[in-house]
Each structure stands twice: as C-alpha cells, then as structure tokens.
PQR file of N, CA, C, O and H, with PARSE charges and radii, in Angstrom:
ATOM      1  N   UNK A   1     128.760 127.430  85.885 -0.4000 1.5000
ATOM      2  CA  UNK A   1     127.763 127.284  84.838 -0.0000 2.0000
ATOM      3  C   UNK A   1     126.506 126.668  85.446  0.5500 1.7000
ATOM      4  O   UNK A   1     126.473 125.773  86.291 -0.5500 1.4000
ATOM      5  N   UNK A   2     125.508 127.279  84.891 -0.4000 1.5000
ATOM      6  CA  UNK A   2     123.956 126.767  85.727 -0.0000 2.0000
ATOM      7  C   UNK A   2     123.698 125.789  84.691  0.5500 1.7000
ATOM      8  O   UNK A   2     123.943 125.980  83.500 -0.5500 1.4000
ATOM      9  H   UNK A   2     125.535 128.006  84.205  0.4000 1.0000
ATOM     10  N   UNK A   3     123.104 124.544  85.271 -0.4000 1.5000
ATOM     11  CA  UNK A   3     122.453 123.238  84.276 -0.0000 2.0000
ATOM     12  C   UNK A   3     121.278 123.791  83.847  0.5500 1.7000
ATOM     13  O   UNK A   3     120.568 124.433  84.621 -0.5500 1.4000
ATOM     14  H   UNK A   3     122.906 124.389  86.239  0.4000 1.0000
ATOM     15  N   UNK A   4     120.966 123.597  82.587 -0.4000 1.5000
ATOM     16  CA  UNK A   4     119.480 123.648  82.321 -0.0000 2.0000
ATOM     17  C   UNK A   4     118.816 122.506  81.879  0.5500 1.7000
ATOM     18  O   UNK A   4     117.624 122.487  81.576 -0.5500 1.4000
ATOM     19  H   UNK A   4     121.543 123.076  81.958  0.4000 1.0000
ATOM     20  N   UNK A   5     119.620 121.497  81.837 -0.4000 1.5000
ATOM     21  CA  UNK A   5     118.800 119.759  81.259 -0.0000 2.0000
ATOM     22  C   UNK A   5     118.533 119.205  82.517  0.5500 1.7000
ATOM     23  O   UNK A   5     119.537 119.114  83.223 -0.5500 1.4000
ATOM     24  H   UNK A   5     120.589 121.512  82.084  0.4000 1.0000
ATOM     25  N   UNK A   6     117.446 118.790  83.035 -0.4000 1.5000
ATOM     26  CA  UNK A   6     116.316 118.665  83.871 -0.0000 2.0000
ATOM     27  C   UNK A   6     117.670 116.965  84.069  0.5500 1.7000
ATOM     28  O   UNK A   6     118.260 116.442  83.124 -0.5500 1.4000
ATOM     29  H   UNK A   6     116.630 118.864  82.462  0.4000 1.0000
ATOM     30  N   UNK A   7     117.758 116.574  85.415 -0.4000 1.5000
ATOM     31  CA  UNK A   7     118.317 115.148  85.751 -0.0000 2.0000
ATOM     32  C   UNK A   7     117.099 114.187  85.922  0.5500 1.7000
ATOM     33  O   UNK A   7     115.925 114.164  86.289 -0.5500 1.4000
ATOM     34  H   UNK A   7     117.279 116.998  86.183  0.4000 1.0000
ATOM     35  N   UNK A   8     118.091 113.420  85.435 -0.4000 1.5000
ATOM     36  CA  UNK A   8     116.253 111.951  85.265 -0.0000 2.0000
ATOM     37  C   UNK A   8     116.467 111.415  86.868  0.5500 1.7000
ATOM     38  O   UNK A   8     117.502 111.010  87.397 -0.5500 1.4000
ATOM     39  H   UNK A   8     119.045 113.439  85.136  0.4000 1.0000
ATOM     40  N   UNK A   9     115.416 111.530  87.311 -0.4000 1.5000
ATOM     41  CA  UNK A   9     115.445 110.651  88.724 -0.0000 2.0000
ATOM     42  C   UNK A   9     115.166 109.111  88.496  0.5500 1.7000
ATOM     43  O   UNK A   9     114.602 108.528  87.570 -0.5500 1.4000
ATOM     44  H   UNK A   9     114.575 111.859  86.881  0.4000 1.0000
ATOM     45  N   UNK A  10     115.658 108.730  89.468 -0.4000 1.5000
ATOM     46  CA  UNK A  10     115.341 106.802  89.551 -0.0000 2.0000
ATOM     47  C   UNK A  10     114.059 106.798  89.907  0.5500 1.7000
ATOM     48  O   UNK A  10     113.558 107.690  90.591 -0.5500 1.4000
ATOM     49  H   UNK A  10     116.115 109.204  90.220  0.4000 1.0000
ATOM     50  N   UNK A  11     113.319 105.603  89.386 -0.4000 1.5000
ATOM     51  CA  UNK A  11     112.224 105.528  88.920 -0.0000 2.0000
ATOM     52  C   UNK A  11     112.418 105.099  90.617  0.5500 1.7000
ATOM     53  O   UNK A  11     113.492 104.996  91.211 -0.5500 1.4000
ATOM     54  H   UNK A  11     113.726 104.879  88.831  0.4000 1.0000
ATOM     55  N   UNK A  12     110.912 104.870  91.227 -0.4000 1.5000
ATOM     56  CA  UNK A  12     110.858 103.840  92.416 -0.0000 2.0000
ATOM     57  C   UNK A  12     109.845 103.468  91.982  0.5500 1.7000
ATOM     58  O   UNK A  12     109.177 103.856  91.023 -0.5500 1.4000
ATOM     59  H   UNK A  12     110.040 104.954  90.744  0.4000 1.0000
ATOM     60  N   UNK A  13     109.626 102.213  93.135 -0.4000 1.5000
ATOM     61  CA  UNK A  13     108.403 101.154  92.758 -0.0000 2.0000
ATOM     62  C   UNK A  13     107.928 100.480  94.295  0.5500 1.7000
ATOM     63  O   UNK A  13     108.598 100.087  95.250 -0.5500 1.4000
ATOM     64  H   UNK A  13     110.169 101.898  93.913  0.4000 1.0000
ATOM     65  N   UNK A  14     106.448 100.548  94.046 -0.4000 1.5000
ATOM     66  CA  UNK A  14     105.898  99.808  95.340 -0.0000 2.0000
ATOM     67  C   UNK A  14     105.607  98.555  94.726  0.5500 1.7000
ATOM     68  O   UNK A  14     105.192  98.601  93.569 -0.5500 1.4000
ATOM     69  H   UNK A  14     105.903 100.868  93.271  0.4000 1.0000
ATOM     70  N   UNK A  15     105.807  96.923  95.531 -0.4000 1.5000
ATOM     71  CA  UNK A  15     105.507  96.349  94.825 -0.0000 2.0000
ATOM     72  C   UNK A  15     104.446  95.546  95.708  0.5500 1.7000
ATOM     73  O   UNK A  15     104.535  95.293  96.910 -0.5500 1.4000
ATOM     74  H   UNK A  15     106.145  96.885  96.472  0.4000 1.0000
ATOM     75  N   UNK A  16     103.414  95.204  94.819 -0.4000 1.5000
ATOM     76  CA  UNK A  16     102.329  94.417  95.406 -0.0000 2.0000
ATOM     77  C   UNK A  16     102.035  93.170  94.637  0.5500 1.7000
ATOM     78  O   UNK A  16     101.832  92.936  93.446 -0.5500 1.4000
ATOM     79  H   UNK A  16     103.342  95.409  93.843  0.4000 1.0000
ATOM     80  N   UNK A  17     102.095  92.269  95.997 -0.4000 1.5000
ATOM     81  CA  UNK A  17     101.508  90.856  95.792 -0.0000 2.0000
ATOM     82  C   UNK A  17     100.435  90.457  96.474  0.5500 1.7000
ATOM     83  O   UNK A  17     100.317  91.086  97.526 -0.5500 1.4000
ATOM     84  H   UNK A  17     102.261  92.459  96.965  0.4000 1.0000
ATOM     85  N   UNK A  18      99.365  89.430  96.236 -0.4000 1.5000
ATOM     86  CA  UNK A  18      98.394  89.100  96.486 -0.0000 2.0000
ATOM     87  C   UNK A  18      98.604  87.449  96.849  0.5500 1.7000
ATOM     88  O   UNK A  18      98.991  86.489  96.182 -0.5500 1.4000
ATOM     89  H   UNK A  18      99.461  88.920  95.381  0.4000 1.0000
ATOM     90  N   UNK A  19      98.241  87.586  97.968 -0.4000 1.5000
ATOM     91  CA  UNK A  19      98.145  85.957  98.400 -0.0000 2.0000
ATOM     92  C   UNK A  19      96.709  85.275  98.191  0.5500 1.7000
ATOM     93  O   UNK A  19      95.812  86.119  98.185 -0.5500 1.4000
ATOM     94  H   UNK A  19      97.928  88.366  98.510  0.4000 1.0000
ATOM     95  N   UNK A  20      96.274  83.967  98.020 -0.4000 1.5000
ATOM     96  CA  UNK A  20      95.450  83.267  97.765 -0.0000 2.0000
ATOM     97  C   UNK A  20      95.433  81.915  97.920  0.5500 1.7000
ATOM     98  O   UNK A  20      96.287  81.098  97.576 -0.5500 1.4000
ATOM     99  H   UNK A  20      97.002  83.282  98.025  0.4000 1.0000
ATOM    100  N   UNK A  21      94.420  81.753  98.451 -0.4000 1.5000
ATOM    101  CA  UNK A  21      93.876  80.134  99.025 -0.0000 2.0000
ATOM    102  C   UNK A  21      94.698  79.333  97.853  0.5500 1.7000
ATOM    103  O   UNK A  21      94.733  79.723  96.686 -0.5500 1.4000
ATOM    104  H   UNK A  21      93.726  82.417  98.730  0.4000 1.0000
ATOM    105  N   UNK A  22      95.280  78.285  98.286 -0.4000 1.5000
ATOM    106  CA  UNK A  22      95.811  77.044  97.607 -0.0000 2.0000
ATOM    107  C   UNK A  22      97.387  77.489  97.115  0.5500 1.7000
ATOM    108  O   UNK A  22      98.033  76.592  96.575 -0.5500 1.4000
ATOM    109  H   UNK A  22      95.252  77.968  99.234  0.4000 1.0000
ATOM    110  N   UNK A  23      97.872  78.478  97.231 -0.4000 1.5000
ATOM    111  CA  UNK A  23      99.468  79.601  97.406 -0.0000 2.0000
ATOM    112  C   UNK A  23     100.067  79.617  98.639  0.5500 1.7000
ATOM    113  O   UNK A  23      99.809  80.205  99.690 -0.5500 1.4000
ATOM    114  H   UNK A  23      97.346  79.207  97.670  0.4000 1.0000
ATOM    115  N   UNK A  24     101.028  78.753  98.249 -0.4000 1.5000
ATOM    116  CA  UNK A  24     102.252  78.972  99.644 -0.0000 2.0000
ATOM    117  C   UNK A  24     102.400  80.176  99.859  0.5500 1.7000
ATOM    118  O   UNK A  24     102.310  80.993  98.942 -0.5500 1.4000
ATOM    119  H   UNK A  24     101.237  78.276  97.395  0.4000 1.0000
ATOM    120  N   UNK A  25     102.683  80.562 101.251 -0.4000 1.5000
ATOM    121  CA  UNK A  25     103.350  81.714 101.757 -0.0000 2.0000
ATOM    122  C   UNK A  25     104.412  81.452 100.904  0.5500 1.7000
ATOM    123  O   UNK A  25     104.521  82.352 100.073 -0.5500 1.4000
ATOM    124  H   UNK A  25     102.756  79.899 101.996  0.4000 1.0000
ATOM    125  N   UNK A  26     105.277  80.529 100.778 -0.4000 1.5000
ATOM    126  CA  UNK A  26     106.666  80.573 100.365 -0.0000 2.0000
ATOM    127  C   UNK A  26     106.798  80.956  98.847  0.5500 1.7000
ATOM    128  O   UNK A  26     107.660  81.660  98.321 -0.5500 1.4000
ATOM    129  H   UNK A  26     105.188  79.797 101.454  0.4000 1.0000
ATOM    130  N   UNK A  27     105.519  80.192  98.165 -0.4000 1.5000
ATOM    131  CA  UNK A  27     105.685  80.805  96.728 -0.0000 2.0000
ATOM    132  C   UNK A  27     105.410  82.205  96.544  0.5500 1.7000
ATOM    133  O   UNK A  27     105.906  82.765  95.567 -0.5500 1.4000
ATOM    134  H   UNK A  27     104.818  79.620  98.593  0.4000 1.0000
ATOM    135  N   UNK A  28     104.688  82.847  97.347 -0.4000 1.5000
ATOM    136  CA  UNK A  28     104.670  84.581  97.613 -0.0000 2.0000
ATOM    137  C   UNK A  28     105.702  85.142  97.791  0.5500 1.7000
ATOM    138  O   UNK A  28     105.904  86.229  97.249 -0.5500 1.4000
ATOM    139  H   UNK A  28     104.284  82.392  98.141  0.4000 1.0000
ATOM    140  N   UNK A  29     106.752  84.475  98.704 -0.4000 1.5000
ATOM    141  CA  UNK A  29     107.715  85.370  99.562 -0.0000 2.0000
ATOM    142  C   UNK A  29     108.511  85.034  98.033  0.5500 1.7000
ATOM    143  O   UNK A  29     108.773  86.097  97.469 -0.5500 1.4000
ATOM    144  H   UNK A  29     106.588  83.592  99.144  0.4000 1.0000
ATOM    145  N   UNK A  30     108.913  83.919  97.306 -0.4000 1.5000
ATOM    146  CA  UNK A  30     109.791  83.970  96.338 -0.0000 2.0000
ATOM    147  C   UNK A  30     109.571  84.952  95.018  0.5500 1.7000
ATOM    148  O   UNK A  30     110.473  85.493  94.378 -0.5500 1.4000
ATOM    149  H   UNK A  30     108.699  83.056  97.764  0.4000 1.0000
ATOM    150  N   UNK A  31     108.197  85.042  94.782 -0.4000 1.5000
ATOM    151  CA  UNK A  31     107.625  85.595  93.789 -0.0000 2.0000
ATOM    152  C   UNK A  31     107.763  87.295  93.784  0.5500 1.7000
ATOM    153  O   UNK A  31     108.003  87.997  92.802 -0.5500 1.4000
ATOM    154  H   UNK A  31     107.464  84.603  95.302  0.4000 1.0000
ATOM    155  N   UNK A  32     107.523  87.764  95.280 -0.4000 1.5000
ATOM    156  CA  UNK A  32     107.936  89.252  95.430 -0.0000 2.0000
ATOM    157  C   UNK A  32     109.475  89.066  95.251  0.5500 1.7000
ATOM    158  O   UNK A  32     110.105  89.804  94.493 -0.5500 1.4000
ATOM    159  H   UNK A  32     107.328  87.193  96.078  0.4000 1.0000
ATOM    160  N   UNK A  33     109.998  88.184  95.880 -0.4000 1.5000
ATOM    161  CA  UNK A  33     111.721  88.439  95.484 -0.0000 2.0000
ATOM    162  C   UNK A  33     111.986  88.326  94.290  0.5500 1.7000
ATOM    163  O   UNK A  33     113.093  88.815  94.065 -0.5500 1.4000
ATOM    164  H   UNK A  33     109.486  87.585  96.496  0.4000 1.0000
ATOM    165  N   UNK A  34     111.478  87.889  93.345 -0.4000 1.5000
ATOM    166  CA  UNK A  34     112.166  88.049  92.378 -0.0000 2.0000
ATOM    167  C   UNK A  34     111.895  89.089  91.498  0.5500 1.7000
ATOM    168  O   UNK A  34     112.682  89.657  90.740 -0.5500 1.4000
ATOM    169  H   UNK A  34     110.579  87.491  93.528  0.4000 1.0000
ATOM    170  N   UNK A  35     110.107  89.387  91.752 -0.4000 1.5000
ATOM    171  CA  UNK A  35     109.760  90.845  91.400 -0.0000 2.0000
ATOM    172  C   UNK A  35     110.853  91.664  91.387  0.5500 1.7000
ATOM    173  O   UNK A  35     111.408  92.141  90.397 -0.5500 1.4000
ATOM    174  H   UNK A  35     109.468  88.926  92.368  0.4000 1.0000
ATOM    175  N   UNK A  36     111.235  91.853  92.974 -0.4000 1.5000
ATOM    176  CA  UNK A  36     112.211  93.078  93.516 -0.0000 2.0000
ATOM    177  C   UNK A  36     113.406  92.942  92.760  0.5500 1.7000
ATOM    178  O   UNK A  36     114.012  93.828  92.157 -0.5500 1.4000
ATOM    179  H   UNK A  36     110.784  91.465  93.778  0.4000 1.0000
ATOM    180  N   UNK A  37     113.654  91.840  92.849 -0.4000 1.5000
ATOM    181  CA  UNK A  37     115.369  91.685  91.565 -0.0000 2.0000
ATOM    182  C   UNK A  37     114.878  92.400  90.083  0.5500 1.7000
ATOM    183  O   UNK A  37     115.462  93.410  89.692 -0.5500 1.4000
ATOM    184  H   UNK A  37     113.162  91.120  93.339  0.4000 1.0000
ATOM    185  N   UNK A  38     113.814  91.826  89.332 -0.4000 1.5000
ATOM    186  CA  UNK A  38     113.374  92.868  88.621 -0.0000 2.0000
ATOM    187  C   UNK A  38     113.786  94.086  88.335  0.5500 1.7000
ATOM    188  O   UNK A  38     114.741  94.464  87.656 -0.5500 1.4000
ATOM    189  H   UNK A  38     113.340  91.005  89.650  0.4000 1.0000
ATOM    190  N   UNK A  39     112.515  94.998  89.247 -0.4000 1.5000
ATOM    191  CA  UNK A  39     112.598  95.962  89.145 -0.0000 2.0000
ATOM    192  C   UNK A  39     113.652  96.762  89.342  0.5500 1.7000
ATOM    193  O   UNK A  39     113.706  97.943  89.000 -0.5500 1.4000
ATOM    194  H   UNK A  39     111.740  94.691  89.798  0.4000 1.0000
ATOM    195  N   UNK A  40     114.953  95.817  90.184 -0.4000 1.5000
ATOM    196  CA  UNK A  40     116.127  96.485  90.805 -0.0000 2.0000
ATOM    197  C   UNK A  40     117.394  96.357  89.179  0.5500 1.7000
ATOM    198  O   UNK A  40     118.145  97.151  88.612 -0.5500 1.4000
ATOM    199  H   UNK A  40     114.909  94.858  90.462  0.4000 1.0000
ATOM    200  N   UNK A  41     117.117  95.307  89.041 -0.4000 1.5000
ATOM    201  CA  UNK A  41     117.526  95.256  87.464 -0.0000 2.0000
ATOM    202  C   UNK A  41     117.493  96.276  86.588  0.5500 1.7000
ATOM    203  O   UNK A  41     118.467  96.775  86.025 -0.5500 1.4000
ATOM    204  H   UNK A  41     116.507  94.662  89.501  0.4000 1.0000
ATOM    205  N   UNK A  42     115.991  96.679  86.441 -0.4000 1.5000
ATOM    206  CA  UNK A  42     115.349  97.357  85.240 -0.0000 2.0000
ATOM    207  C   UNK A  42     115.588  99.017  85.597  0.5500 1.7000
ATOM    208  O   UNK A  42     115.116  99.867  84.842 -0.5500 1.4000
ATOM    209  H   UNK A  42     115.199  96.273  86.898  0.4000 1.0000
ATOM    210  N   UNK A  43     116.223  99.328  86.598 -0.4000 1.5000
ATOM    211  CA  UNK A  43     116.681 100.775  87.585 -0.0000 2.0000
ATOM    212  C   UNK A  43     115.868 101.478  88.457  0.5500 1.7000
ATOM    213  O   UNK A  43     116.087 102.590  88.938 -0.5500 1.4000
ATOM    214  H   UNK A  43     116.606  98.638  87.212  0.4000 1.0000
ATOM    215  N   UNK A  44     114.717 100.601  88.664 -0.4000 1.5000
ATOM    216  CA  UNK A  44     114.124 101.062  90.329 -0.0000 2.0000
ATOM    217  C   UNK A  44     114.386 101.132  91.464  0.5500 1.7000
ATOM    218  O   UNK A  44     115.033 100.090  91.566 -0.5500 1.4000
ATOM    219  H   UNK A  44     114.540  99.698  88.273  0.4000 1.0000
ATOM    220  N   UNK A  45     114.392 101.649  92.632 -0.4000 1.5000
ATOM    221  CA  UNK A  45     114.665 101.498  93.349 -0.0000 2.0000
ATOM    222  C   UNK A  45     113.179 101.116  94.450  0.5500 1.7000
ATOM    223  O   UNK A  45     112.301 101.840  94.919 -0.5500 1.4000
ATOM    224  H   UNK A  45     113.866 102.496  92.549  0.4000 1.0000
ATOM    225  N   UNK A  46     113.395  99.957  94.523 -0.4000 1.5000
ATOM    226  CA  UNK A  46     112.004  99.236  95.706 -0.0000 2.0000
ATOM    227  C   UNK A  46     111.645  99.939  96.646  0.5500 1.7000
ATOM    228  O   UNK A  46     111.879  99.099  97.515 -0.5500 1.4000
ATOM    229  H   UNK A  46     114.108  99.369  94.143  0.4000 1.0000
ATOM    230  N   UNK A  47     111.197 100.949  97.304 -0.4000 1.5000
ATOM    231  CA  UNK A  47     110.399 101.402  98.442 -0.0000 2.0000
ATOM    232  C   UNK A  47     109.871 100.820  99.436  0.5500 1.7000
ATOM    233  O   UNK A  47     110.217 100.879 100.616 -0.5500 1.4000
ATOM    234  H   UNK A  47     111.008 101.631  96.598  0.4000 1.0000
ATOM    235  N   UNK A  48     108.731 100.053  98.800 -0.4000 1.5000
ATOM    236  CA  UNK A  48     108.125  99.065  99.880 -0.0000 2.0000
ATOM    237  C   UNK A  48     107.535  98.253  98.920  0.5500 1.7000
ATOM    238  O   UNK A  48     107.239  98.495  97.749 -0.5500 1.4000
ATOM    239  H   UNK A  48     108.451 100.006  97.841  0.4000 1.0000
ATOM    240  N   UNK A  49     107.323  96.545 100.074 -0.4000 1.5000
ATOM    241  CA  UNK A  49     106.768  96.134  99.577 -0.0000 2.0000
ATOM    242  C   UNK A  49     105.036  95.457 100.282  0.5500 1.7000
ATOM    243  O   UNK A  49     105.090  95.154 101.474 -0.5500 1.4000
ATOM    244  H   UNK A  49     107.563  96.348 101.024  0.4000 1.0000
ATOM    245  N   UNK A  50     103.746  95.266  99.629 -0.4000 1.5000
ATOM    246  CA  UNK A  50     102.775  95.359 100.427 -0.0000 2.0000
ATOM    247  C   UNK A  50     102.477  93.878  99.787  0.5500 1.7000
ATOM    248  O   UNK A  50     102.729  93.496  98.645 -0.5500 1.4000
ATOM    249  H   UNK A  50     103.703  95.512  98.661  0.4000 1.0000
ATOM    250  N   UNK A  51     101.811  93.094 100.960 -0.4000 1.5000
ATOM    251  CA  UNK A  51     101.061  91.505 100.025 -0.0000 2.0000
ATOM    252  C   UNK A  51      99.778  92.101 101.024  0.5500 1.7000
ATOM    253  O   UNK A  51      99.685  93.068 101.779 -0.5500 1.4000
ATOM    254  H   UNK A  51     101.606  93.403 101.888  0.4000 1.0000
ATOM    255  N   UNK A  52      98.885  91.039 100.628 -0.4000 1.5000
ATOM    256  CA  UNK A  52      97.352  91.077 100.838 -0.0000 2.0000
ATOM    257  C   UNK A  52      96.987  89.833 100.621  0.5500 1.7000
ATOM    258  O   UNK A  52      97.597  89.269  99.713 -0.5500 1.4000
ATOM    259  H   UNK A  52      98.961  90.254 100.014  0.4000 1.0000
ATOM    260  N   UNK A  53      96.094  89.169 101.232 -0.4000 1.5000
ATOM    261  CA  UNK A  53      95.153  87.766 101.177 -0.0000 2.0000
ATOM    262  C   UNK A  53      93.446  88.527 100.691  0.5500 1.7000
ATOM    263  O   UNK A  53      92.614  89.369 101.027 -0.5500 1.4000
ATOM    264  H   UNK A  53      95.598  89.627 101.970  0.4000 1.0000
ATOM    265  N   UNK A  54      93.748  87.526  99.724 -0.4000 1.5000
ATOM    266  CA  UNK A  54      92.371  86.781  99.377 -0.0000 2.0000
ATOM    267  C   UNK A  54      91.714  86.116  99.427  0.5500 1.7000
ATOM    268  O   UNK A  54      91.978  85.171  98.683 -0.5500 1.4000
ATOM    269  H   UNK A  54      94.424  86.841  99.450  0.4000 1.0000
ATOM    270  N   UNK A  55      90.681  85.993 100.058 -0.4000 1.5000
ATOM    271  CA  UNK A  55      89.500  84.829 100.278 -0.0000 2.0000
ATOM    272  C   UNK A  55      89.094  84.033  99.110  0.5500 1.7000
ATOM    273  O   UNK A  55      88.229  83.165  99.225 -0.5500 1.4000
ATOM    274  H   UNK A  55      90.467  86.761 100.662  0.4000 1.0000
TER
END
C-alpha cells in the first residue's frame, strides 16, 4: 500500500546567543544549555549552536 499522508518531520533549531559586556561566559554557556534542553524537550532536534559578542 502507497502512503499518501505527508510524515511530519522533526522540527530542527539553530540556536543563538549573544554575549555582552558585564555577562559571564559562564552565564552564556548555561543559558544556551538550557535553551538546548528546551528545544530538545519541545521535539527539536539542535543542529548548531552560534553565540556572538557585543560591544
């Protein structure tokens, strides 16, 4: 029998954080982790993840 109902794919997700003057590295590194638990929760699957500094 051929399917004709289209399969839902897993969502993925890039996730981006932004670093900034007076922000631990460490409160970044915790803050994407828990993002990633998130989204891994909610049925994404994480790809990558990108941070960036701000002046």
């Amino acid at each position: 029998m051929i399917e004709t109902t289209p399969r839902k794919q897993q969502e993925r997700a890039l996730l981006i954080g932004l670093e900034q003057d007076g922000v631990s590295k460490w409160d970044l590194r915790d803050s994407m982790e828990e993002l990633r638990e998130l989204a891994s929760s909610a049925g994404a699957e994480v790809v990558d993840t990108v941070t960036g500094h701000l002046q």
